[in-house]
DSSP file (Angstrom, degrees, kcal/mol; ACC not computed):
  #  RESIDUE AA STRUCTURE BP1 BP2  ACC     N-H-->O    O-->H-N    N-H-->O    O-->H-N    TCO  KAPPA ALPHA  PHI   PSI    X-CA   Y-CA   Z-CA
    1    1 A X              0   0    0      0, 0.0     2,-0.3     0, 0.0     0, 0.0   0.000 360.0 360.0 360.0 145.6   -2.3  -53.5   35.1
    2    2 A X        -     0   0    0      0, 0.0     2,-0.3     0, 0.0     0, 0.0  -0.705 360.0-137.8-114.9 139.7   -2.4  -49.6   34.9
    3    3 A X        -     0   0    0     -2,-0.3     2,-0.1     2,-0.0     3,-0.0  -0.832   9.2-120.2-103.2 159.5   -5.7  -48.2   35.5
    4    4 A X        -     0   0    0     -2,-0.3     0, 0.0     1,-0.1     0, 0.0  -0.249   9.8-155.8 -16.5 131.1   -7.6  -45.0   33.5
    5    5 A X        -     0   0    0     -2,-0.1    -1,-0.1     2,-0.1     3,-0.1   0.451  35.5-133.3-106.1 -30.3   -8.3  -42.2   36.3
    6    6 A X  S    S+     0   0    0      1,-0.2     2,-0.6    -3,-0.0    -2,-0.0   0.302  70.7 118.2 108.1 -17.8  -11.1  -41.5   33.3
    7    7 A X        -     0   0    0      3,-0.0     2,-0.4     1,-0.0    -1,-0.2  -0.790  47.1-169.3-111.2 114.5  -10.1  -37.1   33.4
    8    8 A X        -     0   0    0     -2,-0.6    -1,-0.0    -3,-0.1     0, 0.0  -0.853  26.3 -86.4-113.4 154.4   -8.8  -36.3   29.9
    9    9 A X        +     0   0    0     -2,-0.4     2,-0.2     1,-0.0    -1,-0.1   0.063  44.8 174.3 -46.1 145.3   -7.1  -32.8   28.9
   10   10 A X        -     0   0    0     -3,-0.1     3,-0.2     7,-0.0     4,-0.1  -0.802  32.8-112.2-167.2 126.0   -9.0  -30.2   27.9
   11   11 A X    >   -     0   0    0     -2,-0.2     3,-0.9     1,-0.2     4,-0.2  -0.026  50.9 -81.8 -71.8 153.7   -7.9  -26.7   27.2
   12   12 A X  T 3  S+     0   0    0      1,-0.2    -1,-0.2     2,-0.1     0, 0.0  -0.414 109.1  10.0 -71.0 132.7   -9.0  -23.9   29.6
   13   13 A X  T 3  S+     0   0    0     -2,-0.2    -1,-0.2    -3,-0.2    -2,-0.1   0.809  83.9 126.2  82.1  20.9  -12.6  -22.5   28.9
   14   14 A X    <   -     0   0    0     -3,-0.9     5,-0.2    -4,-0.1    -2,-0.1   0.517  51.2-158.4-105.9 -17.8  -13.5  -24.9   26.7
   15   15 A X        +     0   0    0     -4,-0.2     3,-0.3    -5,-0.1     4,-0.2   0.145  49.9   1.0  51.5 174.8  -16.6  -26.0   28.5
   16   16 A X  S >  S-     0   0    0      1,-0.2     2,-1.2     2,-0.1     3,-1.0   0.375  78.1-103.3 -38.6 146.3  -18.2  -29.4   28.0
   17   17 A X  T 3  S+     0   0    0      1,-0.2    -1,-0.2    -7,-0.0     3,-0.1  -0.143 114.2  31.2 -54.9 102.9  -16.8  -31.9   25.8
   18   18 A X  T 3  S+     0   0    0     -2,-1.2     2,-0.9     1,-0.3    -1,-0.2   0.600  87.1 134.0 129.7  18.9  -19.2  -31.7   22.3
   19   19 A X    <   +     0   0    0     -3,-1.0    -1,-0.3    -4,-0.2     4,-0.0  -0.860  21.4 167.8-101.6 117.6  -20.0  -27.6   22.8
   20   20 A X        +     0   0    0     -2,-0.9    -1,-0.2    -3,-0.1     2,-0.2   0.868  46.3  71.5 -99.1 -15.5  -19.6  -26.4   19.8
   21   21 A X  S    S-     0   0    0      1,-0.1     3,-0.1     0, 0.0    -1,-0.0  -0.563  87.0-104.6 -79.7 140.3  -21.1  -22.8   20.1
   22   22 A X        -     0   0    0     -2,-0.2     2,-0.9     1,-0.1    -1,-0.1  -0.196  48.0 -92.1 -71.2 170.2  -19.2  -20.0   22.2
   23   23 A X  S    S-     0   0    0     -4,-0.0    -1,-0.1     2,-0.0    -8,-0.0  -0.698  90.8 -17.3 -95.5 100.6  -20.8  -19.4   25.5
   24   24 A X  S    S-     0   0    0     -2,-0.9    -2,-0.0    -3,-0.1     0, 0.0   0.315  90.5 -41.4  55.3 178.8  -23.1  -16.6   24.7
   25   25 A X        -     0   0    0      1,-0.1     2,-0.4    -3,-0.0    -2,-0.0   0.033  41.7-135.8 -82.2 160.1  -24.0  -13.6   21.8
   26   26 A X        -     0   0    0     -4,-0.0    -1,-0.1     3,-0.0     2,-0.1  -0.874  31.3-113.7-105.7 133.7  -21.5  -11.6   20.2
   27   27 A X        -     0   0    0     -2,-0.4     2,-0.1     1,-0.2    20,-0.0  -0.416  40.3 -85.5 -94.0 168.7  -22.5   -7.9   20.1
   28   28 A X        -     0   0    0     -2,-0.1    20,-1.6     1,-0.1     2,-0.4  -0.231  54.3-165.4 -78.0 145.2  -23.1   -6.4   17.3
   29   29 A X        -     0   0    0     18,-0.3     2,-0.5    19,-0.1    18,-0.2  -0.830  10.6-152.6-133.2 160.2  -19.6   -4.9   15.5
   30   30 A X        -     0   0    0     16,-0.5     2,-2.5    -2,-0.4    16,-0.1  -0.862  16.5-132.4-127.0 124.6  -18.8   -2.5   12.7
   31   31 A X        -     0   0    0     -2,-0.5    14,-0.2    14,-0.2     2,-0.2  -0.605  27.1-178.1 -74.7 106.3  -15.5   -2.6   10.4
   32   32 A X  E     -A   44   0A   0     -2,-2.5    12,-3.7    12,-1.3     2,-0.5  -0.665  10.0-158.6 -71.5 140.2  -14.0    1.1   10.2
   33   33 A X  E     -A   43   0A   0     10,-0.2    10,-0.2    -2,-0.2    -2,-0.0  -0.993   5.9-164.8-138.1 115.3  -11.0    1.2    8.0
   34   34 A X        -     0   0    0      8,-1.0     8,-0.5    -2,-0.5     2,-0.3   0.003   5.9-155.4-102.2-147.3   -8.4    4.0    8.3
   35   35 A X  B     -B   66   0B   0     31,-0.9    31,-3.3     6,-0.2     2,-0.2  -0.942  12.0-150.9-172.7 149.6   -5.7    5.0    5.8
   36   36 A X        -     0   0    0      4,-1.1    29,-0.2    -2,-0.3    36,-0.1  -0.496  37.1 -92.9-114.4-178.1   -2.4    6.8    7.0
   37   37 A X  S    S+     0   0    0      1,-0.3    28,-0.1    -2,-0.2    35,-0.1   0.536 122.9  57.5-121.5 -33.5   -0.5    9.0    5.1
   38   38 A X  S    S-     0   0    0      2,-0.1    -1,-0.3     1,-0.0    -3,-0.0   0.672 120.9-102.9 -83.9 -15.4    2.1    6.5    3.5
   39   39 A X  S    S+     0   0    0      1,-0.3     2,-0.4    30,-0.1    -2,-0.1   0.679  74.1 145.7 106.0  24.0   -1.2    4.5    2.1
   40   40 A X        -     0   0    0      2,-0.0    -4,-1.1    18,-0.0    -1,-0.3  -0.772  38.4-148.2 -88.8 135.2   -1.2    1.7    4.7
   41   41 A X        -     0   0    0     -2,-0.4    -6,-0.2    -6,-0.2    19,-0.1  -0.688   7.8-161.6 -94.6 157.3   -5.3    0.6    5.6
   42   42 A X        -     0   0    0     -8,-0.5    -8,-1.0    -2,-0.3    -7,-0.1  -0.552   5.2-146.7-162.0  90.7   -5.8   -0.4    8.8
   43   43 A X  E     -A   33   0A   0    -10,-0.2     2,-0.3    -9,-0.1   -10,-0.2  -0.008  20.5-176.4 -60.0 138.3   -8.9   -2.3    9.4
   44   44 A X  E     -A   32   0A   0    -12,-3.7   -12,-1.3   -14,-0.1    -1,-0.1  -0.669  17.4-137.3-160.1 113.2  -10.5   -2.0   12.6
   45   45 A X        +     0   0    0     -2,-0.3     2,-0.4   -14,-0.2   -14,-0.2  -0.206  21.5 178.6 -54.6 141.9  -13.7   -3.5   14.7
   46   46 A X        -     0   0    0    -16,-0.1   -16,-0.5     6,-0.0     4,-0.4  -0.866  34.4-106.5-154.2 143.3  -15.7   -1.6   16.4
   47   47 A X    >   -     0   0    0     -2,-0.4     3,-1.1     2,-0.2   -18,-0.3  -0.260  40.1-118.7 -59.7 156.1  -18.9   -2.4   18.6
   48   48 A X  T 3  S+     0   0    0    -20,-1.6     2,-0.1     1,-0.4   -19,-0.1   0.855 110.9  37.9 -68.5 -44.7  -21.9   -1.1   16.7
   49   49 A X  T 3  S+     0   0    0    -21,-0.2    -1,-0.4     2,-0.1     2,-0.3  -0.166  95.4 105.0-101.2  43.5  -23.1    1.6   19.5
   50   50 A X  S <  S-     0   0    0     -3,-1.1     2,-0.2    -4,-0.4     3,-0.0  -0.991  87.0 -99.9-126.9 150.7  -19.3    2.8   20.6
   51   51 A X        -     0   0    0     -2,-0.3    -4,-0.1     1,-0.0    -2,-0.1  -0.216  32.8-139.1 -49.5 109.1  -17.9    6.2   19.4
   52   52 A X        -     0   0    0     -2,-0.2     2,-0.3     1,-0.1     3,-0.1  -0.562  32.2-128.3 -67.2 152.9  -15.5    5.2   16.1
   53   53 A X        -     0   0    0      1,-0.1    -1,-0.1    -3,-0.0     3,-0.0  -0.738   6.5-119.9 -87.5 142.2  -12.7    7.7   17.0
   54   54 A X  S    S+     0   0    0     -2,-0.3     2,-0.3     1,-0.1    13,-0.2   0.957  92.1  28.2 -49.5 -68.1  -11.5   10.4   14.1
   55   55 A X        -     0   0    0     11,-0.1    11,-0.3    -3,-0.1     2,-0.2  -0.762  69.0-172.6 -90.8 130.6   -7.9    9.2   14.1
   56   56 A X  E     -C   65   0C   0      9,-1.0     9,-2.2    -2,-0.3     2,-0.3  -0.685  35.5-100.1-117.2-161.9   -6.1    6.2   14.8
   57   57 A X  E     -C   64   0C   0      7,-0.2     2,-0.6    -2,-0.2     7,-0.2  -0.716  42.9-131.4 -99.1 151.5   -2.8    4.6   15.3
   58   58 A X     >  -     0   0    0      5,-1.1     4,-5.9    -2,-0.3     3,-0.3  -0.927   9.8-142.9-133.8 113.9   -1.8    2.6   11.7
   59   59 A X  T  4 S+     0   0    0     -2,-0.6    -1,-0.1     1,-0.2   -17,-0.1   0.243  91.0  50.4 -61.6   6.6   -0.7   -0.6   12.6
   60   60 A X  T  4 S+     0   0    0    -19,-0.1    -1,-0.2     3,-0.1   -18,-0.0   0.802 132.4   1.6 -92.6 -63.8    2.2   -0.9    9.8
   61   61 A X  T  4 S-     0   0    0     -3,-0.3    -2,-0.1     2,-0.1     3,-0.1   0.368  88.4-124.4-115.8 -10.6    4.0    2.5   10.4
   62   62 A X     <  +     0   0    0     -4,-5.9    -3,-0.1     1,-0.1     3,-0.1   0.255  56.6 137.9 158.1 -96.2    2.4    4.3   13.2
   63   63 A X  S    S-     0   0    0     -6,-0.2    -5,-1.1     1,-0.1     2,-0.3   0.286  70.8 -78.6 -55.6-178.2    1.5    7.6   11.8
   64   64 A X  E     -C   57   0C   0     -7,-0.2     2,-0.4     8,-0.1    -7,-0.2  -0.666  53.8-150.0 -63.6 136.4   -1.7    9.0   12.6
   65   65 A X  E     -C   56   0C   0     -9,-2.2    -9,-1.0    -2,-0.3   -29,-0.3  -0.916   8.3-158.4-118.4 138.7   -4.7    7.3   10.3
   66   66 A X  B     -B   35   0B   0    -31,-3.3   -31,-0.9    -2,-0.4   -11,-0.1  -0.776  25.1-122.9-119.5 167.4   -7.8    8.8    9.2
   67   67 A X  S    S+     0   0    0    -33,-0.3     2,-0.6    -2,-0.2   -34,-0.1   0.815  98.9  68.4 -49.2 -68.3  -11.3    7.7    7.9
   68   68 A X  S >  S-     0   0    0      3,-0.4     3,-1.8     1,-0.2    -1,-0.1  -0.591  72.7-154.6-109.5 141.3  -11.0    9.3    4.8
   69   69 A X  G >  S+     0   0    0     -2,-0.6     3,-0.7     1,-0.3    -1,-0.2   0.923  95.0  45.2 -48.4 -58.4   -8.1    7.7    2.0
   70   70 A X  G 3  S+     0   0    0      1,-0.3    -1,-0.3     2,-0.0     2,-0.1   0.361 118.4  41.4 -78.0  16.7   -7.4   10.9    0.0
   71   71 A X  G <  S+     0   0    0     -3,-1.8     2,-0.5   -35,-0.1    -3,-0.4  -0.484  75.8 171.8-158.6  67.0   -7.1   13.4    3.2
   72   72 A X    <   -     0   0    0     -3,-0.7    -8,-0.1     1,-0.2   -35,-0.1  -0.799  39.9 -99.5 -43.2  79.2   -5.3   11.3    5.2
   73   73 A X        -     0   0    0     -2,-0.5     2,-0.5     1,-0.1    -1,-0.2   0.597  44.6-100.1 -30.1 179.9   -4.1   13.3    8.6
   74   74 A X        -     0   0    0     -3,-0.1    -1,-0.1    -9,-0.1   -10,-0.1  -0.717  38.9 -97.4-103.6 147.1   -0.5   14.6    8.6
   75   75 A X        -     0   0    0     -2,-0.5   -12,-0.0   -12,-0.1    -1,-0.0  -0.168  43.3-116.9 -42.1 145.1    2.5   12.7   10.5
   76   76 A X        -     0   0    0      1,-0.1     2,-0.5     2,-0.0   -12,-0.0  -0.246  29.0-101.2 -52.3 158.2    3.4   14.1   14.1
   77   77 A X        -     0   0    0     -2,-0.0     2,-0.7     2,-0.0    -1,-0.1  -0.901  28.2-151.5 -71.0 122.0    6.4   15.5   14.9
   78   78 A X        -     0   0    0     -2,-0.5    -3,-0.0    -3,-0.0    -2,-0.0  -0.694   6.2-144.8-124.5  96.8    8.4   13.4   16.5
   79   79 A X        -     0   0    0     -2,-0.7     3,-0.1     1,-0.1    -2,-0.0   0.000  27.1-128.1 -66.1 135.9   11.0   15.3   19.0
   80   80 A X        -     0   0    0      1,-0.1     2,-0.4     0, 0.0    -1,-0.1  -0.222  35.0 -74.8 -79.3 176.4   14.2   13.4   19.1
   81   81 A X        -     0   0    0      1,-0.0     2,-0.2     0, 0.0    -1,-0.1  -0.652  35.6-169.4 -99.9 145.3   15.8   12.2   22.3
   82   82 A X        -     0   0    0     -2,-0.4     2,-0.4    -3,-0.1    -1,-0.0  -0.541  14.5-141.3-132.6 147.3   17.6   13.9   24.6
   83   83 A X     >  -     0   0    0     -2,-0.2     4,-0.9     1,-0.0     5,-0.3  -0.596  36.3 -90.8-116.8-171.4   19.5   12.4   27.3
   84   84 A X  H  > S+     0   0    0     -2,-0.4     4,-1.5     1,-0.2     3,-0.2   0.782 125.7  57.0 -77.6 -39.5   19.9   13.7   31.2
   85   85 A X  H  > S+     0   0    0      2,-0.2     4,-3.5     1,-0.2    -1,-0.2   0.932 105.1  55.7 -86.0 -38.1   23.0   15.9   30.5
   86   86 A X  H  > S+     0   0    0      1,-0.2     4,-0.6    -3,-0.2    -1,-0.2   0.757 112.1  38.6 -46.0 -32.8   20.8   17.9   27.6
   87   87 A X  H  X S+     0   0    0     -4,-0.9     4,-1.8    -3,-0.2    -1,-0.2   0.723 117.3  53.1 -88.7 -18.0   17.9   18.9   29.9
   88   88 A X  H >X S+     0   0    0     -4,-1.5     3,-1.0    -5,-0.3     4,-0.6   0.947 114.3  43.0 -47.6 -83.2   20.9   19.5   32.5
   89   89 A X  H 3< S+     0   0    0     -4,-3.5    -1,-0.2     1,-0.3    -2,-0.2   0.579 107.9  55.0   1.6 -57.8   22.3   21.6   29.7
   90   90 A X  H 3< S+     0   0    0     -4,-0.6    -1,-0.3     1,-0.2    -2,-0.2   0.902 116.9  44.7 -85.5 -42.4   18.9   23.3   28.9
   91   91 A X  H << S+     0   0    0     -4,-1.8     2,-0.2    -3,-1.0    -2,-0.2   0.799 111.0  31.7 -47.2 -50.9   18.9   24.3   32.8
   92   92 A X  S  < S-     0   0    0     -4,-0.6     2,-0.1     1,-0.1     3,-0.0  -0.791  70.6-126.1-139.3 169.9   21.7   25.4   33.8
   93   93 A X     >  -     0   0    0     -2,-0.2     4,-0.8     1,-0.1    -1,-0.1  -0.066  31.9-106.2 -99.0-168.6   24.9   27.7   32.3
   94   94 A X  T  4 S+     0   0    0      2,-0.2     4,-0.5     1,-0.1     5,-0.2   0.797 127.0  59.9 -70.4 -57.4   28.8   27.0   32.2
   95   95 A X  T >> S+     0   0    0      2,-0.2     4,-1.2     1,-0.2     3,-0.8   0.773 104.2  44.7 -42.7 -49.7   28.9   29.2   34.5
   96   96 A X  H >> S+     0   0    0      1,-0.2     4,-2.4     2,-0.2     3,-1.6   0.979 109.0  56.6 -36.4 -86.9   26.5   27.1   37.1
   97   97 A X  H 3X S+     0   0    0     -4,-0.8     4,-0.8     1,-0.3    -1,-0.2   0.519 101.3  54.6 -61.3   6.6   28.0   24.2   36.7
   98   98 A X  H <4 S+     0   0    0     -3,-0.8     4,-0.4    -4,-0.5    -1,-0.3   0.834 114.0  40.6 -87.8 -30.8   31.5   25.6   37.6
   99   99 A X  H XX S+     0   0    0     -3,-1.6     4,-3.3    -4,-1.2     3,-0.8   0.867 113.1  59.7 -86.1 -41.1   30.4   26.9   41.0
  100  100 A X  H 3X S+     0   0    0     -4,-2.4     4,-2.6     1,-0.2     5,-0.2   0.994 116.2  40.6 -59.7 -70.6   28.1   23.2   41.1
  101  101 A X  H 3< S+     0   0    0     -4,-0.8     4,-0.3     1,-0.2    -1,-0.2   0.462 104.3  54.8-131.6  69.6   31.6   21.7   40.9
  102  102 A X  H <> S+     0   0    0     -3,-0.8     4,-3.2    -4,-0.4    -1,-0.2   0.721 112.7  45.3 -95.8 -34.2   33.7   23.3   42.7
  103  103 A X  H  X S+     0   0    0     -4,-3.3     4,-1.8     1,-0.2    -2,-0.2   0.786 110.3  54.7 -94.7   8.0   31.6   22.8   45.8
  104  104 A X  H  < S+     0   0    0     -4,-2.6    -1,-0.2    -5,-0.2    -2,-0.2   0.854 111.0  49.9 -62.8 -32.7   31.0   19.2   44.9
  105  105 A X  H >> S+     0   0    0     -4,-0.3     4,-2.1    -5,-0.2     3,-1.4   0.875 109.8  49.2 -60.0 -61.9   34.7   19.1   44.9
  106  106 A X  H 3X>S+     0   0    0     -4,-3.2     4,-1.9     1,-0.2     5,-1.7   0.828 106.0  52.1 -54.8 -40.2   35.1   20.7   48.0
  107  107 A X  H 3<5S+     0   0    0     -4,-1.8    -1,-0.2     4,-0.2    -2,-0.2   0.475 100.5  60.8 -76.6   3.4   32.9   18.8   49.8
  108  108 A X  H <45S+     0   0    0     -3,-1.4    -2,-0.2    -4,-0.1    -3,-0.2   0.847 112.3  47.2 -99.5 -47.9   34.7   15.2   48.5
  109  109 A X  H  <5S-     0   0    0     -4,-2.1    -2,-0.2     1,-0.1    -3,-0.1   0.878 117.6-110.5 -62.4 -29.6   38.3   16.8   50.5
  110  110 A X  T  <5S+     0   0    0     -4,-1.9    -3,-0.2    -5,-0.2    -1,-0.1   0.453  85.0 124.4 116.9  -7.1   36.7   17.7   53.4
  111  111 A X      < +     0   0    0     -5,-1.7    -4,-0.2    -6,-0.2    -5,-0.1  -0.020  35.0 173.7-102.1  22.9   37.1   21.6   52.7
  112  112 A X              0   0    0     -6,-0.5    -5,-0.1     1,-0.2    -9,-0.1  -0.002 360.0 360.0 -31.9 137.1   33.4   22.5   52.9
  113  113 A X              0   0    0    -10,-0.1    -1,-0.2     0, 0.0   -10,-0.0   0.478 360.0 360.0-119.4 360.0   33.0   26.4   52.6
């Protein structure tokens, strides 16, 4: 006959079986709602005594979000991306990079100067 060990599942944190109330108060919170520039809201808690920040990030698109709807902040700029050869590029001349490999070049025969 298969016995009962008696210990049933019970999700982590869940405290005794029969709790229904979380395990102590919830501070006090405030809703702030910000607005971006395309017209996306983006609702957001925030505990009663911490500093609401002027701008936030708008969980839809992004952009920057403000407080207030009709004076929304303005989008960033957003610099496009450059890969290794561009800042190479941005660095150094034609001219550089002949003398770069010619003695790389040299140094692959054996002909180090």
């Amino acid at each position: 006959m298969a016995r009962s060990s008696g210990v049933r599942g019970h999700r982590i944190g869940s405290g005794p079986a029969g709790e229904s109330e979380r395990g102590g108060d919830l501070v006090a919170r405030v809703l702030v709602t910000f607005w971006c520039a395309s017209g996306h809201s983006t609702p957001t808690r925030f505990a009663a005594e911490a500093v609401v920040p002027e701008e936030w990030e708008c969980h839809r698109c992004g952009m920057p979000a403000g407080q207030d709807q009709e004076n929304p902040p303005a989008a960033t700029r957003v610099a496009p991306y450059k890969t290794h050869l561009a800042y190479v590029r941005e660095r150094r001349s034609d001219a550089d990079a002949e003398i770069l490999l010619a003695q790389a070049l040299a140094k692959l025969r054996g002909t180090a100067s």
